[in-house]
C-alpha positions as a LaTeX table, in Angstrom:
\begin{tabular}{lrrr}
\hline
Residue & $x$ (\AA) & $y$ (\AA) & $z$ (\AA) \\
\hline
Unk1 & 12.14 & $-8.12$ & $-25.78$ \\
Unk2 & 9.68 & $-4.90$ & $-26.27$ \\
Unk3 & 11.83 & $-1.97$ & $-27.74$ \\
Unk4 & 10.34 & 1.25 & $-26.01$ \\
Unk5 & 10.34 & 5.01 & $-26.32$ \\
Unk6 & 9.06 & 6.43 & $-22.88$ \\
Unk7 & 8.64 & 10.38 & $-22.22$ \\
Unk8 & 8.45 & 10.73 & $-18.36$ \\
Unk9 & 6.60 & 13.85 & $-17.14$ \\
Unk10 & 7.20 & 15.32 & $-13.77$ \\
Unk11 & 4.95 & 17.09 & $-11.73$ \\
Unk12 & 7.16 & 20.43 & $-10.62$ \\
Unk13 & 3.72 & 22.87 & $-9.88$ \\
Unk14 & 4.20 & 24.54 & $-6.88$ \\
Unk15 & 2.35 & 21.80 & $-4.98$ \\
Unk16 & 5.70 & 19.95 & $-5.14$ \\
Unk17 & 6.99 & 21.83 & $-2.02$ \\
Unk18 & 4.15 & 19.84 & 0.25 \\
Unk19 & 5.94 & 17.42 & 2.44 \\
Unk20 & 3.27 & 14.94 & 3.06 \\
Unk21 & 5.75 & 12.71 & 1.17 \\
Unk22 & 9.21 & 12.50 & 2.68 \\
Unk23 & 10.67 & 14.98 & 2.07 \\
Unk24 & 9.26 & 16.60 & $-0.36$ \\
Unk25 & 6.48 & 15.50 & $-3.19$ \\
Unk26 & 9.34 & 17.03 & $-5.93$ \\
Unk27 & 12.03 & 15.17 & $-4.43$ \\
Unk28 & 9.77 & 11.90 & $-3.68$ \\
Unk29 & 9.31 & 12.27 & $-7.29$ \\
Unk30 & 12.81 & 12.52 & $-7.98$ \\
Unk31 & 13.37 & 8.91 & $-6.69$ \\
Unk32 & 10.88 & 7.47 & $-8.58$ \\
Unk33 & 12.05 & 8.47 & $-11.54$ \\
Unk34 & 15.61 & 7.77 & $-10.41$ \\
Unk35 & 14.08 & 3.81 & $-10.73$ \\
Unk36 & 11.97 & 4.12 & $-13.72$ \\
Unk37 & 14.95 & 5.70 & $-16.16$ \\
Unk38 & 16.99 & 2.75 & $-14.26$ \\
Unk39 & 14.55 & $-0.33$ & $-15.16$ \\
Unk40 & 14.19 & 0.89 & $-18.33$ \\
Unk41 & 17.44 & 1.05 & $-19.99$ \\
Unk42 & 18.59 & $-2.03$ & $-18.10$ \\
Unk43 & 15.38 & $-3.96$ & $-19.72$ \\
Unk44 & 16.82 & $-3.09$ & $-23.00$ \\
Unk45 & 19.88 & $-1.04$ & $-23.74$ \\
Unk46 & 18.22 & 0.56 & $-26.68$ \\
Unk47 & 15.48 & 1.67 & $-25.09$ \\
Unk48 & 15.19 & 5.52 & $-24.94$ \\
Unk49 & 13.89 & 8.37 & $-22.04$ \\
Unk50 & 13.01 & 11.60 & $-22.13$ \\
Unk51 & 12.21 & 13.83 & $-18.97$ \\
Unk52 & 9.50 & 16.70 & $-19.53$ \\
Unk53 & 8.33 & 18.57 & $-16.74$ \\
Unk54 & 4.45 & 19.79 & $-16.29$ \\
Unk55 & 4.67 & 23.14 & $-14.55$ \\
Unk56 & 7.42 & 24.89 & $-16.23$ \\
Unk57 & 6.75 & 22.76 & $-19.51$ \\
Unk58 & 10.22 & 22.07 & $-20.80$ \\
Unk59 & 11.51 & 19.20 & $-21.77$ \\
Unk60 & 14.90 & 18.88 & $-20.18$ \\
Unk61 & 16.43 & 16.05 & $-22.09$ \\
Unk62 & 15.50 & 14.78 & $-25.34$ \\
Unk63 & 14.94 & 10.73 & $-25.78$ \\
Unk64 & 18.12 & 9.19 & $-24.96$ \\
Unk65 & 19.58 & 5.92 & $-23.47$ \\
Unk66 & 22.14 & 7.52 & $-21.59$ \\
Unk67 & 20.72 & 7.45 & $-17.86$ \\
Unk68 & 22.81 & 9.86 & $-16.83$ \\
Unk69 & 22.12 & 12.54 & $-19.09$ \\
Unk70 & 18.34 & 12.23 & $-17.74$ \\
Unk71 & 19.00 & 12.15 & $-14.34$ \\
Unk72 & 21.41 & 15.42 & $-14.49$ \\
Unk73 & 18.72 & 16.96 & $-15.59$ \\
Unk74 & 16.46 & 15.55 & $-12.92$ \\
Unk75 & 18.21 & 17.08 & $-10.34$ \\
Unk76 & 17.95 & 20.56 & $-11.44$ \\
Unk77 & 14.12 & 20.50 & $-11.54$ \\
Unk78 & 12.44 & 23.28 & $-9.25$ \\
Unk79 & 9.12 & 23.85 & $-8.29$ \\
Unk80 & 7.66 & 26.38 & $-10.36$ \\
Unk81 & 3.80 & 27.33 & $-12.06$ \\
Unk82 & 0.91 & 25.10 & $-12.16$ \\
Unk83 & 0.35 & 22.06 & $-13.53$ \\
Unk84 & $-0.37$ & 21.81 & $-17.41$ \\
Unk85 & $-1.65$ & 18.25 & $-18.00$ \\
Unk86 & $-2.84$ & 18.51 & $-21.14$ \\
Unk87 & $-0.67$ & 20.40 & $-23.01$ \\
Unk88 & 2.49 & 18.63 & $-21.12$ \\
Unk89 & 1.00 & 15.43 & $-22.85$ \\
Unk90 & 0.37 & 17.04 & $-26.32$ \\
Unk91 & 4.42 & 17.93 & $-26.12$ \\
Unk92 & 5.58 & 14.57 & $-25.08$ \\
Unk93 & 3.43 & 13.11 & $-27.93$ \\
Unk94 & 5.23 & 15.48 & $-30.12$ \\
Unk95 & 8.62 & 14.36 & $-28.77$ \\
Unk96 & 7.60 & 10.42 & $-28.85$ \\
Unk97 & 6.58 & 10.81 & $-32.57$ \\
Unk98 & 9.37 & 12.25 & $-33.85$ \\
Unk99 & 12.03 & 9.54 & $-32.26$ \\
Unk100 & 14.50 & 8.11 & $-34.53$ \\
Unk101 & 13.71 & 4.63 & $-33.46$ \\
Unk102 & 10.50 & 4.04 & $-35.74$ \\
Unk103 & 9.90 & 0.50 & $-34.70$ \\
Unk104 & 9.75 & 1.17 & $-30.52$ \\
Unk105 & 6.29 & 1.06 & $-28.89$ \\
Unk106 & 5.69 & 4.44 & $-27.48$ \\
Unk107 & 4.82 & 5.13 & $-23.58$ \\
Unk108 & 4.33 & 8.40 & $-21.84$ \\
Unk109 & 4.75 & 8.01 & $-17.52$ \\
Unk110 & 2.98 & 10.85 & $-15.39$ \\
Unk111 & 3.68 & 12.20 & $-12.39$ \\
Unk112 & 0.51 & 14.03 & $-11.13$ \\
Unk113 & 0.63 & 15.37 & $-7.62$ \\
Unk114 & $-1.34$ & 18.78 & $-8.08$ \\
Unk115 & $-4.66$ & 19.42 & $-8.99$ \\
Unk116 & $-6.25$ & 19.32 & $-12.99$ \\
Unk117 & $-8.06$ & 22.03 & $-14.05$ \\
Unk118 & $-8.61$ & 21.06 & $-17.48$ \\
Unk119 & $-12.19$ & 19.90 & $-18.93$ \\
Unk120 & $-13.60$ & 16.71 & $-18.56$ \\
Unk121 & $-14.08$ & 16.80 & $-22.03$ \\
Unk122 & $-10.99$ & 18.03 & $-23.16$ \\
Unk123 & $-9.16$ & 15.25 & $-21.21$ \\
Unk124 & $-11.06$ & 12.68 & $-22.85$ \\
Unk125 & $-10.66$ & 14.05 & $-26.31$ \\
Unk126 & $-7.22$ & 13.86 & $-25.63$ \\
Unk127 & $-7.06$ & 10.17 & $-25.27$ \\
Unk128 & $-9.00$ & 9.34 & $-27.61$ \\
Unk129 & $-6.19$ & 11.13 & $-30.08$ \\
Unk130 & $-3.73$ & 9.06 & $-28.05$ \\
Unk131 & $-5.48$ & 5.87 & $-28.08$ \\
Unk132 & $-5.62$ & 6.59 & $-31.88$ \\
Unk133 & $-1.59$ & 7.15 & $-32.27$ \\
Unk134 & $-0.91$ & 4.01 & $-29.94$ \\
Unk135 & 0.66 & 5.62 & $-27.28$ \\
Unk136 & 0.42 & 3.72 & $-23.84$ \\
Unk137 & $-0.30$ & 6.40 & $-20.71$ \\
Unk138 & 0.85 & 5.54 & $-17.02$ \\
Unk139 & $-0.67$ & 7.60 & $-14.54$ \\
Unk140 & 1.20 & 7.75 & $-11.11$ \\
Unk141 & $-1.59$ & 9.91 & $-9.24$ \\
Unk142 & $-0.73$ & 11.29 & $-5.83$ \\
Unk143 & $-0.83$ & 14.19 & $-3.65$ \\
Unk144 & $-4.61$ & 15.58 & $-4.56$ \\
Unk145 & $-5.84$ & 12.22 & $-5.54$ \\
Unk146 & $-9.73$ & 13.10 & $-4.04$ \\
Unk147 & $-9.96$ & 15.97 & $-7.30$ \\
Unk148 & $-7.75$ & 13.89 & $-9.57$ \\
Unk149 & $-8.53$ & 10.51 & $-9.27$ \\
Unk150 & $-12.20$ & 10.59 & $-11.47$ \\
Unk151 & $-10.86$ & 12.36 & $-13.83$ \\
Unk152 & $-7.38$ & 9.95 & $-14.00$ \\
Unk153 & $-9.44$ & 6.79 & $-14.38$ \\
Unk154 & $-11.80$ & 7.73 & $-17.01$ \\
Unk155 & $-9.01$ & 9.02 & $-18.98$ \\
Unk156 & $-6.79$ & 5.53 & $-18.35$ \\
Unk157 & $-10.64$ & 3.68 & $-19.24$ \\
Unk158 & $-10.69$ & 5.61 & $-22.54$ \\
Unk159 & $-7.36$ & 5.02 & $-23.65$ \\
Unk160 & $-7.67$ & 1.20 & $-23.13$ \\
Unk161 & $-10.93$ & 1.37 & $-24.55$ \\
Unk162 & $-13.31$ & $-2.49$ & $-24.24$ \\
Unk163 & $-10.02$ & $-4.77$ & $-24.70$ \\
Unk164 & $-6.72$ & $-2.47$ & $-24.23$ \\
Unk165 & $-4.87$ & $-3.71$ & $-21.52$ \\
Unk166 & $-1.40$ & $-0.98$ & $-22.48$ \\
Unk167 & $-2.24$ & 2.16 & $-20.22$ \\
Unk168 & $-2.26$ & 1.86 & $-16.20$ \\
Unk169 & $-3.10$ & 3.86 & $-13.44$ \\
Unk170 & $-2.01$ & 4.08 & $-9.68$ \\
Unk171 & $-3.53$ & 6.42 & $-6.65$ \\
Unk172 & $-0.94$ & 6.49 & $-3.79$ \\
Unk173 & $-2.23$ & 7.62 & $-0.87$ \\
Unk174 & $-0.33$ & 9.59 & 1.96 \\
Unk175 & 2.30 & 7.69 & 3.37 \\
Unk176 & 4.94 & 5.29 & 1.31 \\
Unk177 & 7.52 & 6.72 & $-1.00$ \\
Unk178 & 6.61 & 7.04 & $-5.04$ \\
Unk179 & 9.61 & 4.76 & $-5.68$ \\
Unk180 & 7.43 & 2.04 & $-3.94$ \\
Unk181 & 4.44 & 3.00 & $-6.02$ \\
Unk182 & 6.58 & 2.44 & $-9.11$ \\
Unk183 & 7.70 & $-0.88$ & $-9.53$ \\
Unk184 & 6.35 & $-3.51$ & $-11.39$ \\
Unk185 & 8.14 & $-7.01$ & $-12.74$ \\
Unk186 & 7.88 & $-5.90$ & $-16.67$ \\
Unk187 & 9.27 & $-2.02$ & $-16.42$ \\
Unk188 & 11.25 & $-2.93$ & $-13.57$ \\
Unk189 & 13.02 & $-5.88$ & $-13.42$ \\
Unk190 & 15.18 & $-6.41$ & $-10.52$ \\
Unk191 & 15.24 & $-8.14$ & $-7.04$ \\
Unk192 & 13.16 & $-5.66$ & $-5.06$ \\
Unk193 & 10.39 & $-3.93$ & $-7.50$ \\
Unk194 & 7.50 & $-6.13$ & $-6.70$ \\
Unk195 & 4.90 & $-4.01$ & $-8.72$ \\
Unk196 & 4.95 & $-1.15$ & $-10.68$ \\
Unk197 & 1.79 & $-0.95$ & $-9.14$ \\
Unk198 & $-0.53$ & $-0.20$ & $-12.15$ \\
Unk199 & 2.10 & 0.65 & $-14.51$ \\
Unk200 & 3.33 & $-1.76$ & $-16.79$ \\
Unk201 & 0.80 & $-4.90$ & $-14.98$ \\
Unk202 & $-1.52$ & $-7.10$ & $-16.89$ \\
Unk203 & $-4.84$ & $-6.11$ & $-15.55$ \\
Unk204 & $-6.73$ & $-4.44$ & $-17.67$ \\
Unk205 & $-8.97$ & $-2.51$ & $-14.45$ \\
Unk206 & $-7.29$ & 1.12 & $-13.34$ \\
Unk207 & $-5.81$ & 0.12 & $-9.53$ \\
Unk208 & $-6.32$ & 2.52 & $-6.79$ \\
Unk209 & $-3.79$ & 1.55 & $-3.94$ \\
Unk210 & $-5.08$ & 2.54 & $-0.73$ \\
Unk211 & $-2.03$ & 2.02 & 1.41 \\
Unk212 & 1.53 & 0.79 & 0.49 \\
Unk213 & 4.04 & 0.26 & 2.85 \\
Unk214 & 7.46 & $-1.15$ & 1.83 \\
Unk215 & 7.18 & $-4.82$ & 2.32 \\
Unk216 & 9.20 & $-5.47$ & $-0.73$ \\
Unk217 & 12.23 & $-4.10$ & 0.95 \\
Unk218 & 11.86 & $-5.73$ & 4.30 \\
Unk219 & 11.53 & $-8.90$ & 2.60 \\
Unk220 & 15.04 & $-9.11$ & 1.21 \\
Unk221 & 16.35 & $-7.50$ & 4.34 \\
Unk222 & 14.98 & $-10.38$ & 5.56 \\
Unk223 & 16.46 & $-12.83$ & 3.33 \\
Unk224 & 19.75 & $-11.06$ & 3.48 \\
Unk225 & 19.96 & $-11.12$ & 7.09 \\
Unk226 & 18.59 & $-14.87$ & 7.53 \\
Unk227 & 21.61 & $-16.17$ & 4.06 \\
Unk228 & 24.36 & $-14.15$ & 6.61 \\
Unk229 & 22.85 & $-16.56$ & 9.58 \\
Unk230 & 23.19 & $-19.55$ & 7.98 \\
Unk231 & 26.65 & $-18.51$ & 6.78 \\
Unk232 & 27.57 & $-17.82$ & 9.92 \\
Unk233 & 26.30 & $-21.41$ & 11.35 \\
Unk234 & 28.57 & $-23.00$ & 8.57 \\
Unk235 & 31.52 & $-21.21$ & 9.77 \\
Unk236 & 30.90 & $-22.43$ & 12.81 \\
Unk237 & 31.44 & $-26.11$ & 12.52 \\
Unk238 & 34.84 & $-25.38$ & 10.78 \\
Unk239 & 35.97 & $-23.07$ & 13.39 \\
Unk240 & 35.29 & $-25.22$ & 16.28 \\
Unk241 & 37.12 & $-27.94$ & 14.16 \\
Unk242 & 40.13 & $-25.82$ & 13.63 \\
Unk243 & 40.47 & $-24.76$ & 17.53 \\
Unk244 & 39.89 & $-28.96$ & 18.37 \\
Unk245 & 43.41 & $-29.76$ & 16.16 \\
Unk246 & 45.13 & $-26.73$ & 17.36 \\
Unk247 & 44.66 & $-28.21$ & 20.99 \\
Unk248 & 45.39 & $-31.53$ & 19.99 \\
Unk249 & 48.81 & $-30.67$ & 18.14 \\
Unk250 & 49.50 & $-28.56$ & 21.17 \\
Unk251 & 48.79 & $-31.54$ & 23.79 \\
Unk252 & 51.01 & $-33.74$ & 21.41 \\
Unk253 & 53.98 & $-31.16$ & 21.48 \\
Unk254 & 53.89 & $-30.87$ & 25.51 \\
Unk255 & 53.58 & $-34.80$ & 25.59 \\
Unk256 & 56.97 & $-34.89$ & 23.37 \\
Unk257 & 58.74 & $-32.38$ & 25.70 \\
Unk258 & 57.64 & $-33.92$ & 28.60 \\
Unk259 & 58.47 & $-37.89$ & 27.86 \\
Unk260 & 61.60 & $-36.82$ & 24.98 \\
Unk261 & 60.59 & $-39.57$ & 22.91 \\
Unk262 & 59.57 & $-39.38$ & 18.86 \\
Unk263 & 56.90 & $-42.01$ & 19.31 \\
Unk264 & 53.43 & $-40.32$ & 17.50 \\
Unk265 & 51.20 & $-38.82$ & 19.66 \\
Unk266 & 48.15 & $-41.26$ & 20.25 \\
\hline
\end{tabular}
């Protein structure tokens, strides 16, 4: 099983305050990483998360495997500044390389739900320097993904390079909740998360979702509701069997009163 050190980077820019997803983008944010720090720890109980945040730029919990430590500090996240992509990255490259754990892979997951100002060229000189370190980028890119989403995917297409299949990226559109967007069989184990979308899937091609609704969900409500059916159906049988000797004990007694004889009841 893959040891892993993963920074997590949340978008808190004031462009978290936009309710296009329920209710907030911040707080939409706030349940995807809710599942992320989750997965990760229960993939491998010496796995380690940090939490960073891109506007403000402070990293609010140092890499740990104690969830809750991570999520405390989740909670108290408030939307504040502008987004600060690059140098948010440079700092949880900083954080990943000085880990105690020497021998995990390294993986940084953002959160980008505000528009990037930074160079084109800047961006990819970045990756190239992360490519370089082995550090695996996941890019969950939603909110302003029409000025984003270029500049996301060339960035992803640089870090894999011809053959690198380590660094995803998924655009969410308008609509289904992050936590939906962030799923994935590998990061995520468990009954529900179908895909992690991009992150943490085999293809090597950057995936642009256009719409996600949560099917995953409604399938094991499904399967839930039809298991309780065809529990229900068994008790059936046995109840219908219990009230059938209950009468028939009954008839016998009243038989026995009526004739006052001990012969058995035929």
């Amino acid at each position: 099983m893959v040891l892993e050190s993963t920074v997590i980077c949340v978008d808190n820019s004031e462009y978290m305050r936009n309710g296009d997803f329920v209710p907030t983008r911040l707080l939409a944010q706030q349940d995807a990483v809710n599942m992320v720090c989750n997965s990760k720890t229960r993939a491998n109980p010496e796995n380690t998360v940090a939490l960073l945040t891109l506007g403000s730029l402070k990293v609010l919990s140092t890499l740990t495997n104690e969830v809750g430590k991570v999520l405390s500090s989740l909670h108290s996240i408030e939307p504040e500044g502008e987004v600060n992509f690059l140098t948010g990255i440079k700092i949880a490259q900083l954080a990943l390389k000085h880990r105690q754990s020497k021998n995990h892979k390294t993986r940084i997951i953002i959160f980008v739900g505000s528009p990037i100002d930074s160079d084109e060229k800047d961006i990819q000189r970045l990756a190239k320097k992360l490519k370089k370190e082995k550090v695996n980028v996941d890019i969950v890119n939603f909110g302003e993904t029409e000025d984003n989403t270029e500049k996301l995917t060339n960035f992803v297409s640089t870090l894999n390079g011809k053959e690198g299949t380590g660094s995803h990226i998924v655009t969410v559109s308008i609509g289904p909740t992050l936590s939906d967007a962030s799923r994935s069989p590998r990061s995520c184990p468990g009954r529900i998360w179908a895909v992690w979308a991009a992150v943490g899937s085999t293809s090597s091609t950057p995936t642009r979702i256009q719409t996600l609704h949560s099917h995953s969900g409604s399938h094991w409500r499904n399967r839930d509701r039809d298991k309780r059916k065809r529990t229900r159906d068994q008790e059936v049988p046995e109840t219908l069997l219990s009230l059938r000797v209950s009468a028939t004990t009954s008839t016998c007694l009243n038989s026995r009163r009526k004739s006052r004889s001990h012969l058995p009841c035929r």
